[in-house]
C-alpha positions as CSV (number, residue, x, y, z in Angstrom):
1,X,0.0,0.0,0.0
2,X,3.0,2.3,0.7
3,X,4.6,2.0,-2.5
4,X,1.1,1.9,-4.3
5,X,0.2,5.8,-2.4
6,X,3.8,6.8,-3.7
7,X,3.1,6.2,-6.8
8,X,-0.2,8.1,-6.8
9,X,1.6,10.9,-5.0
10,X,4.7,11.1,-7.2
11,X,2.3,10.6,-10.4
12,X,0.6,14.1,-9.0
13,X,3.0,15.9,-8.4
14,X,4.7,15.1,-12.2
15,X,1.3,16.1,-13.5
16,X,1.0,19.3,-11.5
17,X,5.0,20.1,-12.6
18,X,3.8,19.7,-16.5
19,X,0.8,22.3,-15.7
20,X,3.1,24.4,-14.3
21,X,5.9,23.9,-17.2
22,X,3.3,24.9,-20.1
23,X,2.2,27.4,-18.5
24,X,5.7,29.0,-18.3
25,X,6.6,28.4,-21.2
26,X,4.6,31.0,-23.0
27,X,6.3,34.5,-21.4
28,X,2.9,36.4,-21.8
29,X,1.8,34.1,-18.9
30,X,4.1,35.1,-16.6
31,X,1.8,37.9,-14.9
32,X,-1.3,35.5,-14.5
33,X,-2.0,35.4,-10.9
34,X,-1.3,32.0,-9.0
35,X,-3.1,29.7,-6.7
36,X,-0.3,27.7,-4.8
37,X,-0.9,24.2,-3.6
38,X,0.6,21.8,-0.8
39,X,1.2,18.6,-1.8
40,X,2.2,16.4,1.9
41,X,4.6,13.7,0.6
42,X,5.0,10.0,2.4
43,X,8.2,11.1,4.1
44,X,6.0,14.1,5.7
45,X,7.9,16.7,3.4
46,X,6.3,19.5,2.1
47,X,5.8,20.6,-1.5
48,X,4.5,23.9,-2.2
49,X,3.4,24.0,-6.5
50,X,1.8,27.7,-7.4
51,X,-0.8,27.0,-10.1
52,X,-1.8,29.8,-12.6
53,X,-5.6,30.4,-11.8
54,X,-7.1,30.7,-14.9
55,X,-10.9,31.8,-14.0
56,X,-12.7,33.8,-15.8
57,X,-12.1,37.4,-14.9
58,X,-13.5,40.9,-15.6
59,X,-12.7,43.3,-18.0
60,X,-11.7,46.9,-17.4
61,X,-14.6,48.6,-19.5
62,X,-13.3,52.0,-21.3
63,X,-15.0,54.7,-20.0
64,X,-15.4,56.2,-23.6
65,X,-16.0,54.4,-26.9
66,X,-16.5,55.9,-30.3
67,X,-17.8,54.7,-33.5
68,X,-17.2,56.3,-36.7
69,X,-16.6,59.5,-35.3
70,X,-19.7,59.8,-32.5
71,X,-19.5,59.1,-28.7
72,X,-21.8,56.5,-27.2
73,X,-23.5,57.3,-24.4
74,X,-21.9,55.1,-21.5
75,X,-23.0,56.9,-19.4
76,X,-26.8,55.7,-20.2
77,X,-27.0,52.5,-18.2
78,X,-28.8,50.4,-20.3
79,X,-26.3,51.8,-23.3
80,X,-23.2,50.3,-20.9
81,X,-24.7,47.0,-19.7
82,X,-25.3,46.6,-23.7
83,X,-21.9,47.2,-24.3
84,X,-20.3,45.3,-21.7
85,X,-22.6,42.1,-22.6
86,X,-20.6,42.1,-26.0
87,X,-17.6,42.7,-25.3
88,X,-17.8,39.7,-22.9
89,X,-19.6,37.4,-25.3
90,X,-16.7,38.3,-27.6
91,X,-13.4,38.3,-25.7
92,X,-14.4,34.8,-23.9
93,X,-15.7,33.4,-27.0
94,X,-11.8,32.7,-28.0
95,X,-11.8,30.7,-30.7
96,X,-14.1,32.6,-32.5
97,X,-11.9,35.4,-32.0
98,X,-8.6,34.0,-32.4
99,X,-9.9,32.7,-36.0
100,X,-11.2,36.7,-37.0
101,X,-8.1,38.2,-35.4
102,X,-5.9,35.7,-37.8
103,X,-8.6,35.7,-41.1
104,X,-8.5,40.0,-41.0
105,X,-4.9,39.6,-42.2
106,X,-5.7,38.7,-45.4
107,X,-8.9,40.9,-45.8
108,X,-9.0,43.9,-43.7
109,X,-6.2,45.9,-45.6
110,X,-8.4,45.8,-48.9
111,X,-11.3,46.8,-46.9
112,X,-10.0,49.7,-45.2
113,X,-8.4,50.8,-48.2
114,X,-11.8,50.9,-50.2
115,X,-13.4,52.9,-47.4
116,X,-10.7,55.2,-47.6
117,X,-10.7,55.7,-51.0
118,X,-14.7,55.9,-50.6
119,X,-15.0,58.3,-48.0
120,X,-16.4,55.8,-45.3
121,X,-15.5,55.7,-41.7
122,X,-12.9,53.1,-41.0
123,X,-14.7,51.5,-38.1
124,X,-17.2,50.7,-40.9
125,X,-14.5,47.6,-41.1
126,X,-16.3,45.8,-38.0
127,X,-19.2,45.9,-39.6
128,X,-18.1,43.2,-42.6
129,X,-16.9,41.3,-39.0
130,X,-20.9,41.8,-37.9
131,X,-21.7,40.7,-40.7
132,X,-20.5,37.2,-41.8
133,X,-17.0,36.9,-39.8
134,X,-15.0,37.5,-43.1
135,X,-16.3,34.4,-44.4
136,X,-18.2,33.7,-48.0
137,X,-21.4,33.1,-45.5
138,X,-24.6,32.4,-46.6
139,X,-27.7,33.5,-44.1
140,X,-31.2,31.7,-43.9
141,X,-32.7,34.5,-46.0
142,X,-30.4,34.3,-49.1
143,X,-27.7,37.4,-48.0
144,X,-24.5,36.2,-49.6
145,X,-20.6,37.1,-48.9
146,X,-18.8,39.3,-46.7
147,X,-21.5,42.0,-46.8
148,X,-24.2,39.9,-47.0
149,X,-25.8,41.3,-50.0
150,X,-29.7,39.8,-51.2
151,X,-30.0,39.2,-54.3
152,X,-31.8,42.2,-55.6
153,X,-30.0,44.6,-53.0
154,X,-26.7,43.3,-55.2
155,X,-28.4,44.1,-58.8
156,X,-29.8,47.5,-57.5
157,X,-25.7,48.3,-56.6
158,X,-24.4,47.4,-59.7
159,X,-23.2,43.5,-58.4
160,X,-23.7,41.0,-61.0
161,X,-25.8,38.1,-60.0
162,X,-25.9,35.1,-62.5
163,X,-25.4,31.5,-63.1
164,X,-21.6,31.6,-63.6
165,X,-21.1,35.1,-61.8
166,X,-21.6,36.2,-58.1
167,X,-20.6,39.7,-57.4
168,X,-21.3,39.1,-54.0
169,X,-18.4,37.4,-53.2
170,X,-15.9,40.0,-55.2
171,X,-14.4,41.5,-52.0
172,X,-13.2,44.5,-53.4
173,X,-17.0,45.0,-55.7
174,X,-19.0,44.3,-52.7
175,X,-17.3,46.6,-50.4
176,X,-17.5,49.2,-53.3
177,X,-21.1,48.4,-53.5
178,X,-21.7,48.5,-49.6
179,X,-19.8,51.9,-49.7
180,X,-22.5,52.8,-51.5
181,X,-25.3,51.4,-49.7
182,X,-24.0,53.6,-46.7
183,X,-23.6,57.0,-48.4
184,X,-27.3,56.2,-49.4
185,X,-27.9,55.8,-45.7
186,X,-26.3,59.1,-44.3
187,X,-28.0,60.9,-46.7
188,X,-31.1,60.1,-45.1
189,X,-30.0,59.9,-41.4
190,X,-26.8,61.9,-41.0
191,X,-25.6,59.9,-38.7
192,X,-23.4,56.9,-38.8
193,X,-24.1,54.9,-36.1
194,X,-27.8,54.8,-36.9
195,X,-26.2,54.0,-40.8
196,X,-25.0,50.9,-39.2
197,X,-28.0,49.9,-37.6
198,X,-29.9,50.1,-40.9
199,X,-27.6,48.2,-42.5
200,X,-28.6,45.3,-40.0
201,X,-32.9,46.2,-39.9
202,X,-32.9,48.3,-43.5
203,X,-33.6,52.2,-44.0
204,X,-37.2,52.0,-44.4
205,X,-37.4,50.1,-41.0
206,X,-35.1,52.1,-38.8
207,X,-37.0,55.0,-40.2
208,X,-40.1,53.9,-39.3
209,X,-39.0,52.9,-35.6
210,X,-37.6,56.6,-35.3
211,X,-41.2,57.6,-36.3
212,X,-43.0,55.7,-34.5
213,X,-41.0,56.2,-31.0
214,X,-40.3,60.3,-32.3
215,X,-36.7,59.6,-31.6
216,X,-33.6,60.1,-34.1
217,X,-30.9,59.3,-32.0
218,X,-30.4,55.6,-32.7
219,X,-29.2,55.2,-28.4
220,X,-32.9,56.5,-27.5
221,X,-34.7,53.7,-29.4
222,X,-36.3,50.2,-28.6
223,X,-35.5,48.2,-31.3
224,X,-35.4,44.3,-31.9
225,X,-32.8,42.4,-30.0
226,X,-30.5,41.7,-33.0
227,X,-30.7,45.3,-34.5
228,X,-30.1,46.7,-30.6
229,X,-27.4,43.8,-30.0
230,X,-26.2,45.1,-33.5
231,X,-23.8,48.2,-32.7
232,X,-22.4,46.9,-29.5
233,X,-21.1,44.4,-31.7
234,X,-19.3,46.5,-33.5
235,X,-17.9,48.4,-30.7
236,X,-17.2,45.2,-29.2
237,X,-14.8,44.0,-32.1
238,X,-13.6,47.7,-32.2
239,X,-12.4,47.9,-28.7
240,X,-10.9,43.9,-28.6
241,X,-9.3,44.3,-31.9
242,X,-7.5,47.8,-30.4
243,X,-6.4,46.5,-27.3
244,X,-6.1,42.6,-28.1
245,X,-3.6,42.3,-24.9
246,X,-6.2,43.7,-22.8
247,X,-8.8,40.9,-23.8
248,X,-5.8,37.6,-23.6
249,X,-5.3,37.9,-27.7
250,X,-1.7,38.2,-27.9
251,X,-1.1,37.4,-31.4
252,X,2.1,37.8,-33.3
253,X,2.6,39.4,-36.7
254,X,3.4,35.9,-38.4
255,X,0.1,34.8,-36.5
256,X,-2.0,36.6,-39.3
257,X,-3.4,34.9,-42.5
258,X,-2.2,36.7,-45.4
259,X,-3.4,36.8,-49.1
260,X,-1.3,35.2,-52.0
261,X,0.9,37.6,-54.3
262,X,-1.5,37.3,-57.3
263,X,-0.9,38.0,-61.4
264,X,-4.4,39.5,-62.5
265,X,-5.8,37.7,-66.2
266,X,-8.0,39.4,-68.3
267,X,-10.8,37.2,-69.8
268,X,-13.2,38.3,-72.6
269,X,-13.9,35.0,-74.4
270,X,-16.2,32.0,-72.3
271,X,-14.4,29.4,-70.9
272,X,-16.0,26.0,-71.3
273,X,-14.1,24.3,-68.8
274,X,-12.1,26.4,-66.0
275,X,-10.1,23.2,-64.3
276,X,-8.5,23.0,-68.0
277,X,-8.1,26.4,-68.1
278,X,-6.5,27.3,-64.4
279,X,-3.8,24.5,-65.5
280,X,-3.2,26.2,-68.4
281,X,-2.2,28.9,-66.5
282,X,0.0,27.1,-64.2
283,X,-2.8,27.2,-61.0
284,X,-5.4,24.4,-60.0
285,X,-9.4,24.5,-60.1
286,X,-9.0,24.5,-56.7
287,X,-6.8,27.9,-56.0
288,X,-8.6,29.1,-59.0
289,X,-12.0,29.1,-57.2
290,X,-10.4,30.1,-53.5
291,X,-8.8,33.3,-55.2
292,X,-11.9,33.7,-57.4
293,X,-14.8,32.6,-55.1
294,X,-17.4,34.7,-57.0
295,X,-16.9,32.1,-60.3
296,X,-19.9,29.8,-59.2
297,X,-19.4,27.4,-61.5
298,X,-16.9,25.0,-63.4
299,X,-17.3,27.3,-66.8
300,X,-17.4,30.9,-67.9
301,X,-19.5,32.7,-70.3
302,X,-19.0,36.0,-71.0
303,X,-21.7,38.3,-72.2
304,X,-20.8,40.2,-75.3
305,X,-18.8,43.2,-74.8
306,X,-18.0,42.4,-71.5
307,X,-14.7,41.1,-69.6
308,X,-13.3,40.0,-66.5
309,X,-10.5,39.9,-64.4
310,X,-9.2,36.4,-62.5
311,X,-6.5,36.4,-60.5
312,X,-3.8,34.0,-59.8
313,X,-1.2,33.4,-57.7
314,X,2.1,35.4,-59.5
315,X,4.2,33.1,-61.2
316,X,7.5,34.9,-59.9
């Protein structure tokens, strides 16, 4: 029975030394605060192990938050208890964020530069987060890509919708085309936080919900759950993503997922059969439809007078 207890006791105290090795071993952990345990040994010695206590903790909550320009009201408390309940739902929903953190590498750079060149507040980026998690989603309703544009939304901003073609998933047309949803939007509200929210309930709706409740400022309104959840998002991924070390996302710059260096092709005959084609061009069906993800089909045809561009990854 002796040798049987040292074994258990030995075996414990090698477990709790490798929970205590891996959690050293990252630097970033050093300043976690510790639980220490006392392990009494056969012999009646003494071993004191310190634990890093990993429970769940709270947040400091900034004290002032933006978007796009505009202060929200913290100081409302139904504004701030909305706020906080995102940013926790976020920031201990890890993997979720780890993955977005990492996928905003390859995508955010061509997003903010499109709002830039389009006169769009930058935060408007969290919003393509909100939206499908910079992913080619598809919702219940039939909203499609990043933006998550319906079908006749996408034909009323110029995005192709066909068969072969779905403009939709062009990154860098469907921002354009959402950039122009939004100047639309501010038109009619001149203000961009309640542009947001009628990105997420429509202009007609939000409209009629500031009618109805004689209320314009988008704070002072009772809307449904998802469109009053909708900007706290928003501010939720704007306030992690600015101080990721605040919220336990420490990545590094080689963390990121980055975009291919790609050779651009201009097409303006149909292409019957695109796996012969991409090897043509030294690339694979495959890469072909992950760079290209609004070709929806295996062929291309080309309406008369009309072109394309595919991209590639660059030969060099």
């Amino acid at each position: 029975m002796k040798n049987y207890h040292l074994i258990s006791i030995y075996g414990l105290i090698a477990v709790l030394f490798g929970l205590v090795f891996l959690y050293s071993a990252e630097k970033d952990q050093a300043d976690l605060p510790y639980e220490e345990v006392t392990i009494n040994q056969a012999s009646g010695e003494e071993i004191n192990i310190k634990i890093p206590d990993t429970r769940a903790k709270l947040f400091e909550i900034p004290k002032a938050i933006s978007f796009a320009g505009e202060e929200v009201p913290l100081e409302i408390d139904d504004v701030k208890e909305r706020f906080e309940r995102e940013i926790y739902v976020n920031a201990y929903w890890q993997s979720n964020m780890i993955l977005l953190m990492k996928r905003s590498g390859k995508y955010i750079p061509t997003i903010e530069k499109i709002l830039k060149e389009q006169n769009i507040p930058d935060d408007f980026k969290y919003l393509a987060m909100a939206e499908s998690g910079l992913l080619n989603v598809v919702s219940p309703a039939g909203a499609r890509g990043f933006w998550q544009f319906m079908p006749a939304t996408a034909k009323e901003y110029n995005l192709e919708v066909s068969n072969d073609v779905d403009e939709r998933y062009h990154l860098e047309k469907a921002t354009v085309a959402a950039c122009k949803y939004l100047k639309s939007a501010y038109a009619r509200f001149g203000s961009w936080t309640s542009v947001a929210a009628s990105y997420n309930m429509g202009i007609s709706g939000l409209s009629k919900r500031k009618s109805e409740q004689k209320q314009v400022n988008y704070y002072d309104l009772l809307l449904n759950d998802e469109t009053s959840r909708y900007i706290f998002r928003l501010l939720a991924f704007k306030e992690i993503f600015e101080n990721p070390d605040k919220y336990g996302f420490k990545l590094k710059e080689e963390d990121y997922y980055t975009l291919p260096i790609s050779r651009e092709l201009v097409v303006k005959q149909d292409i019957d059969d695109l796996a012969t084609w991409a090897i043509k061009h030294n690339s694979s069906y495959k890469i072909l439809k992950i760079q290209n993800p609004w070709l929806r089909t295996n062929k291309l045809k080309i309406p008369k007078g009309k072109e394309y561009v595919i991209k590639l990854p660059s030969s060099e």
